[in-house]
C-alpha positions in Angstrom: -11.6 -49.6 26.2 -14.0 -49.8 29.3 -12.9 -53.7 29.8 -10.6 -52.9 32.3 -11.3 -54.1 36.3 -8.8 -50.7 37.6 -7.8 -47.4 36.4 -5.7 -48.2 33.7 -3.5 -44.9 34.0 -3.3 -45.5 37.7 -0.7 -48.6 38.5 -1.9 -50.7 41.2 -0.3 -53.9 42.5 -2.6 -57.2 42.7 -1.5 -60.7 44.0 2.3 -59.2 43.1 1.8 -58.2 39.5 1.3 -54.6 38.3 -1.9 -53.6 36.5 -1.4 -50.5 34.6 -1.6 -49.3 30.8 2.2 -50.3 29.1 2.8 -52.4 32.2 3.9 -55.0 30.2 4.2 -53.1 26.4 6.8 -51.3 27.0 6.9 -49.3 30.4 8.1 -52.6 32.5 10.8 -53.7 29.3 11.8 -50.4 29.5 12.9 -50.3 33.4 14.4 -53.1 33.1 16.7 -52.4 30.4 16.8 -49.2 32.5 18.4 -51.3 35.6 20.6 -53.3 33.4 22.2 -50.1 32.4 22.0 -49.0 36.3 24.2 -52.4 37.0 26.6 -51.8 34.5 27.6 -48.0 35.6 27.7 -48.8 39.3 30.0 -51.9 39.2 32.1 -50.3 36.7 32.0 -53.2 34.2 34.3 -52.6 31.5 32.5 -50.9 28.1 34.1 -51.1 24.8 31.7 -48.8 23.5 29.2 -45.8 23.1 25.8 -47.0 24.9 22.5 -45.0 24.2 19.1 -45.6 26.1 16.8 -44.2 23.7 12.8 -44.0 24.7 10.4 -43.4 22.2 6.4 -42.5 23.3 4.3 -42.5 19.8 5.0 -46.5 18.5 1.7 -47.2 18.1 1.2 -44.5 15.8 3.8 -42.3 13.6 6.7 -42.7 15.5 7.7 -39.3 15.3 9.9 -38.7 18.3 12.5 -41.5 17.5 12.0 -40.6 13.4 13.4 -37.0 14.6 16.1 -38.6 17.2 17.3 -40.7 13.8 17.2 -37.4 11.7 19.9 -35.8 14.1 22.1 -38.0 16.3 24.0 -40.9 14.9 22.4 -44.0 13.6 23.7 -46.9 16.3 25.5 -49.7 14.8 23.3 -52.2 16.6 20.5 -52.6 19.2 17.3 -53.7 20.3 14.4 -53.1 21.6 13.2 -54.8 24.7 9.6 -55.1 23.2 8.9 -58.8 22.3 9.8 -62.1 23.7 12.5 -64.6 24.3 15.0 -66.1 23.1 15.1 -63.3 20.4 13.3 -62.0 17.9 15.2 -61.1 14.4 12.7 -60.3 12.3 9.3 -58.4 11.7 7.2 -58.4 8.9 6.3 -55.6 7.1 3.2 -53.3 7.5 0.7 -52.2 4.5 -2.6 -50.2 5.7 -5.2 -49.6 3.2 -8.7 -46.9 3.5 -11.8 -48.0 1.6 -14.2 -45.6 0.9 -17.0 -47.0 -0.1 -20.3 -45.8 -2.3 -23.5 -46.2 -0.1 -25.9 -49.0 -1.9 -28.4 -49.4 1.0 -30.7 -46.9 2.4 -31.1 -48.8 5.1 -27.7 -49.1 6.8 -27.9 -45.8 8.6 -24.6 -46.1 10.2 -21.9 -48.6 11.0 -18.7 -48.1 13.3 -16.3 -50.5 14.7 -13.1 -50.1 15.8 -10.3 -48.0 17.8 -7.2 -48.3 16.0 -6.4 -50.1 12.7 -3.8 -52.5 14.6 -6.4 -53.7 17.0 -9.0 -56.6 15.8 -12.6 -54.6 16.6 -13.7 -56.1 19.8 -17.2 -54.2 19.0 -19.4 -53.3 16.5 -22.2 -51.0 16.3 -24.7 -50.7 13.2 -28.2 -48.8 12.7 -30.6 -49.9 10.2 -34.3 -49.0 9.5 -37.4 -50.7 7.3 -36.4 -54.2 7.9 -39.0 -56.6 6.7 -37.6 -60.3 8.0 -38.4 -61.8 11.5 -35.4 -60.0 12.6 -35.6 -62.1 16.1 -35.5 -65.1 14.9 -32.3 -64.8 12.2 -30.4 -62.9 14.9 -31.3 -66.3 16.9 -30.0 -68.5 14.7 -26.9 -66.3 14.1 -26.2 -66.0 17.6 -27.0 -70.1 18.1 -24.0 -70.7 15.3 -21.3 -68.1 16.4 -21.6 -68.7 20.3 -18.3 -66.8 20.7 -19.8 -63.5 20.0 -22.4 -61.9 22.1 -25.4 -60.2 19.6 -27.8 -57.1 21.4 -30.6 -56.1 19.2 -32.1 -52.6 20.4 -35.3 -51.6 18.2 -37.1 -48.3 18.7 -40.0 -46.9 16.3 -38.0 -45.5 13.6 -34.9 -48.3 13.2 -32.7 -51.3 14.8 -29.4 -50.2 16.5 -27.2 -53.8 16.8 -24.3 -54.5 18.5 -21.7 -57.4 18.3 -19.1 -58.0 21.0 -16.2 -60.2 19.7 -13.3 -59.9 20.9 -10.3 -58.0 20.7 -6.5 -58.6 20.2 -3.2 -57.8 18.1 -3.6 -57.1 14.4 -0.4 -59.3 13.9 -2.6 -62.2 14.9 -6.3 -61.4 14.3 -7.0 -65.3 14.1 -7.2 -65.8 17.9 -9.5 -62.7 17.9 -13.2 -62.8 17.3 -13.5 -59.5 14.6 -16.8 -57.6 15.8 -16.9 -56.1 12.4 -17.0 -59.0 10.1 -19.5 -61.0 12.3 -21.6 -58.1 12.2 -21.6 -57.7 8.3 -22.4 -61.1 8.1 -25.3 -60.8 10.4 -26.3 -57.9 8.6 -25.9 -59.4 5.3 -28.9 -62.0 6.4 -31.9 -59.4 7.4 -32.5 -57.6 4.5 -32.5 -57.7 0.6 -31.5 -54.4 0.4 -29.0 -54.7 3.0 -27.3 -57.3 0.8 -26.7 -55.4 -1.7 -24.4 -53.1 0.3 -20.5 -53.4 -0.8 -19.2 -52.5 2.2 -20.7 -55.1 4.0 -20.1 -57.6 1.2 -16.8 -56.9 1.6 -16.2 -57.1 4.9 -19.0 -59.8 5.5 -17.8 -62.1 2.2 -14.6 -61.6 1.3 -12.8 -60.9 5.0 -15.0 -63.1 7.4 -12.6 -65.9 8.8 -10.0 -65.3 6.1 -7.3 -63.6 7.9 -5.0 -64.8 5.3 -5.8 -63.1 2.1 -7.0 -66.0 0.4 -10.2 -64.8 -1.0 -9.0 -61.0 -1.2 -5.6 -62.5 -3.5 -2.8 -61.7 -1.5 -2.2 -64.7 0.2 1.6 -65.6 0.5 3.5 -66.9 3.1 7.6 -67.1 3.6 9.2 -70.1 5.1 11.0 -68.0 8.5 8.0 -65.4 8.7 5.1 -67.0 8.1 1.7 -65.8 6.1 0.3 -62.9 5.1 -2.3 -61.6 8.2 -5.1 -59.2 7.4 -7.3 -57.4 9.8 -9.9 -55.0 9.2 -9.5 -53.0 11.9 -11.7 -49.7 11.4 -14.7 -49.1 10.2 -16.5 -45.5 10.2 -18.2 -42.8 8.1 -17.2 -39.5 6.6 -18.8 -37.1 4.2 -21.9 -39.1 3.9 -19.4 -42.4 2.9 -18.5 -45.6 5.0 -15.1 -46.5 4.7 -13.0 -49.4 6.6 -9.1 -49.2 7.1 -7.5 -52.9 6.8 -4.3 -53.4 8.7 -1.9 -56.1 7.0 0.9 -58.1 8.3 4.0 -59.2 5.4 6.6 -61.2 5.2 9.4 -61.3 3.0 8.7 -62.1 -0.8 5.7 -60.2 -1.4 5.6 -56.9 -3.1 3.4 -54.1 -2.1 2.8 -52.7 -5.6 0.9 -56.6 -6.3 -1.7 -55.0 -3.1 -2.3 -52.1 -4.8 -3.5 -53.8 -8.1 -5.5 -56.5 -5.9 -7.0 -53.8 -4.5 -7.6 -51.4 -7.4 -9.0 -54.6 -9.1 -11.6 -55.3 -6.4 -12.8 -51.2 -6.2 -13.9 -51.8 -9.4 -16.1 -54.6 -8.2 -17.0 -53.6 -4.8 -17.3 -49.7 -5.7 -15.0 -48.2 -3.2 -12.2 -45.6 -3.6 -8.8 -47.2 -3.0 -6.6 -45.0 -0.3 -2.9 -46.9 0.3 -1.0 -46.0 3.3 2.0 -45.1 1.6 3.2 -42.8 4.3 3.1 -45.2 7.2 3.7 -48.1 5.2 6.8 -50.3 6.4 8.5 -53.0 4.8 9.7 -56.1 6.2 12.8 -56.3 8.7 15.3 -59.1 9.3 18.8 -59.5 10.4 19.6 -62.9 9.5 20.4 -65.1 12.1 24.5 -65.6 11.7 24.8 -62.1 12.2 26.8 -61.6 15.1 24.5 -59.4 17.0 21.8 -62.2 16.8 24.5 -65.0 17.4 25.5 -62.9 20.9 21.9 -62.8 22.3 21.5 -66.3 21.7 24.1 -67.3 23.3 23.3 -65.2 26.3 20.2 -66.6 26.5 21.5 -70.5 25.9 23.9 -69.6 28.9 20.9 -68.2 31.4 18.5 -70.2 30.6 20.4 -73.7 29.8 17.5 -74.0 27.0 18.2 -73.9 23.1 18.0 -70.5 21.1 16.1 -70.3 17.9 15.4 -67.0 15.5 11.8 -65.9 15.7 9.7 -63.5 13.2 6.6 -62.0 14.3 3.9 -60.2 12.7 3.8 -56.7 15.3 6.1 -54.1 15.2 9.1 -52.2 17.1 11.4 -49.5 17.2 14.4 -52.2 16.2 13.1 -52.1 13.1 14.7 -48.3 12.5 18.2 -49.9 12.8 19.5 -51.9 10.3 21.0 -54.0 13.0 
């Protein structure tokens, strides 16, 4: 996005840390494991076995590259990716995207966008609309008075009202500490008009999804006792062929079947009017290795040896290449 303070492809030190795009996720993990590797070979520590340093560049999309490296060279017997955080992290939960195409019900909503990638909560949102009748002033006043975490610019011409929302933007696998440009803006929308009410899309996005980043009101809430509850984040919203449509990335744990989504969200087309798209080719189920595997016993205990502090399993909701081995 255009928040950054330096070029983002051009690495720059500041005050001793390093300010670059994947500085962090996954270009600094990666040179470290990198060095760990380097130690090894030139103190010729003994090595029992076959050691692989395997670097994928398309994980926040399809993950094609390592996909095709598992298609032709030998699955490892065990691994990890150095992607997350300390002491260890043993299981992910599972990923289910879903495209709503909605039928447009208001004349008035000329256009609506929000979003760069479904995994990311929408840190803006931009909407056009035309014949409003209310003191459009004054409601986005009062909106903006109640949600002082979001930042609401109104930009009227002759012909229709282009609003903004800036929220702001984080992780999909934890959309609650984000502030979802998308929803506030339905919301917002929601309040000017009559007609502008009675669009699904934003009914959906501005009723239903608004503050629930749980499923509770969409049905799909569940939650499992090592990784957690069911996230939901709509992270797209756009137009194509004359229809809006929004792309909702969700976060699952064990215990929950995908084929329940699709009937919650078959169910509520018929309701809000959209056409139901599942993402059944990038679709990923949960991961976990349990926690007396010895894998997960031996990084532990690494880490209880370093560190002198207690090692306990962790879940999260993002996730990594580890998932592709079954240890």
């Amino acid at each position: 996005d255009d928040k950054w303070d330096t070029d983002p492809f051009k690495p720059e030190i500041i005050n001793d840390r390093i300010y670059a795009r994947g500085a962090s996720d996954d270009k600094g993990p990666l040179m470290a494991a990198y060095y760990g590797l380097k130690v090894i070979k030139e103190l010729g520590l003994p090595v029992e076995k076959r050691v692989r340093f395997i670097v994928g560049t398309d994980e926040e999309s399809e993950w094609q590259g390592v996909t095709r490296y598992f298609e032709v060279e030998d699955e490892p017997d065990f691994g990890f990716s150095p992607d997350a955080d300390f002491p260890i992290i043993n299981g992910e939960k599972g990923m289910y995207s879903a495209k709503l195409v909605f039928d447009r019900r208001s004349e008035k909503l000329l256009s609506f966008e929000s979003g760069l990638r479904e995994n990311m909560v929408p840190g803006e949102a931009h909407a056009v609309v035309t014949g409003l009748t209310s003191d459009v002033n004054q409601i986005v006043a009062d909106f903006q008075a109640a949600n002082p975490d979001i930042t609401i610019i109104v930009s009227p011409d002759a012909d229709a009202t282009a609003i903004t929302v800036e929220g702001k933007g984080v992780h999909a696998m934890n959309p609650s500490v984000g502030y979802n440009a998308a929803t506030y803006l339905s919301k917002l929308l929601l309040q000017l008009d009559d007609d502008l009410a009675q669009d699904d899309l934003l009914k959906f996005l501005g009723d239903l999804l608004h503050l629930d980043f749980n499923g509770e009101k969409l049905g799909i809430a569940h939650e499992d006792e090592i990784m957690g509850k069911v996230t939901v984040n709509p992270g797209l919203v756009g137009e194509e062929d004359g229809k809006l449509y929004t792309v909702l990335n969700i976060r699952v744990p064990r215990g929950k079947d995908y084929s329940e989504i699709d009937t919650t969200f078959a169910t509520h087309g018929e309701t809000y009017h959209y056409h139901f798209v599942d993402g059944t080719k990038t679709n990923k189920v949960p991961h976990y290795v349990p926690a007396d595997d010895p894998l997960v016993q031996t990084l532990l205990a690494v880490y209880e040896n370093q560190t002198g502090e207690k090692g306990q399993e962790r879940s999260i909701g993002g996730g990594t290449y580890g998932r592709l081995l079954k240890r």
